[in-house]
C-alpha positions in Angstrom: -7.7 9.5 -2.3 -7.9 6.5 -4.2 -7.2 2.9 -3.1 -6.6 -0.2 -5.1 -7.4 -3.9 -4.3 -4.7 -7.0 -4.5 -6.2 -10.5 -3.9 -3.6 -12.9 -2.9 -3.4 -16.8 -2.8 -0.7 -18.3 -0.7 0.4 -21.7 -0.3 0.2 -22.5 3.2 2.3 -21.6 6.1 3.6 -18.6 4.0 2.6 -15.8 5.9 5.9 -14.6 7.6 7.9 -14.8 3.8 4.8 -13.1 2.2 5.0 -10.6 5.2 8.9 -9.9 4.4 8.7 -9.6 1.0 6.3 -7.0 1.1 8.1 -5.3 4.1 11.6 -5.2 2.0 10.7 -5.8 -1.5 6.9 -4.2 -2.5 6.9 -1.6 -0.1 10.2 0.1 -1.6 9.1 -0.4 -4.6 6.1 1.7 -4.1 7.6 4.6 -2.3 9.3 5.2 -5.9 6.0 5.6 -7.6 4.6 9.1 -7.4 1.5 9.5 -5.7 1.7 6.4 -2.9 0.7 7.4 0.1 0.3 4.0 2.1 -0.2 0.0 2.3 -1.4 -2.5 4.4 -1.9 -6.0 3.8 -4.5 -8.6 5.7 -3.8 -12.3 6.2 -6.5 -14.8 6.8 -6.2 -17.1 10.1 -4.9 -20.2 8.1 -2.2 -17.8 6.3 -3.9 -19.4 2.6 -5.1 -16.0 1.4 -4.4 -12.3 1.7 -5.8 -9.0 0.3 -3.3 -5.8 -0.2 -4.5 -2.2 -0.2 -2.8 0.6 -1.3 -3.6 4.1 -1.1 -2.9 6.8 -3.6 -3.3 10.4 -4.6 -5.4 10.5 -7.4 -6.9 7.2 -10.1 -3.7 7.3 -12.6 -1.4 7.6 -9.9 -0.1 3.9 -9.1 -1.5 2.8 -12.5 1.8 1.6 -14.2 2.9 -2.1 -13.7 6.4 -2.0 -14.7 8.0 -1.1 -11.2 9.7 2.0 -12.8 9.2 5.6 -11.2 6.9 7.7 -12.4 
């Protein structure tokens, strides 16, 4: 298993949009890919920054950037 690192800056007091868009936007997305197994994201106290981790099946899996299925 394999898990990969986002690093996030927010502007402030946008947790709940970055938490929706994730929810109904990224998180779809990522099903498509082959390989995904799982993501969570963690929001700092003051909602400036946030770090997303996926999980995967293997190191190329979740390698392409283009949002197309694999």
């Amino acid at each position: 298993m394999i898990a990969r690192q986002v690093s996030m800056v927010l502007k402030a007091s946008c947790t709940a949009q970055i938490t929706r868009t994730i929810k109904n936007e990224v998180i779809p997305l990522l099903r498509k890919q082959k390989g995904f197994k799982d993501e969570t994201t963690f929001v700092v106290p003051d909602g400036t920054e946030a770090i997303g981790i996926t999980l995967w099946d293997h190191l190329s899996a979740g390698a392409g950037t283009s949002g197309e299925s694999s």
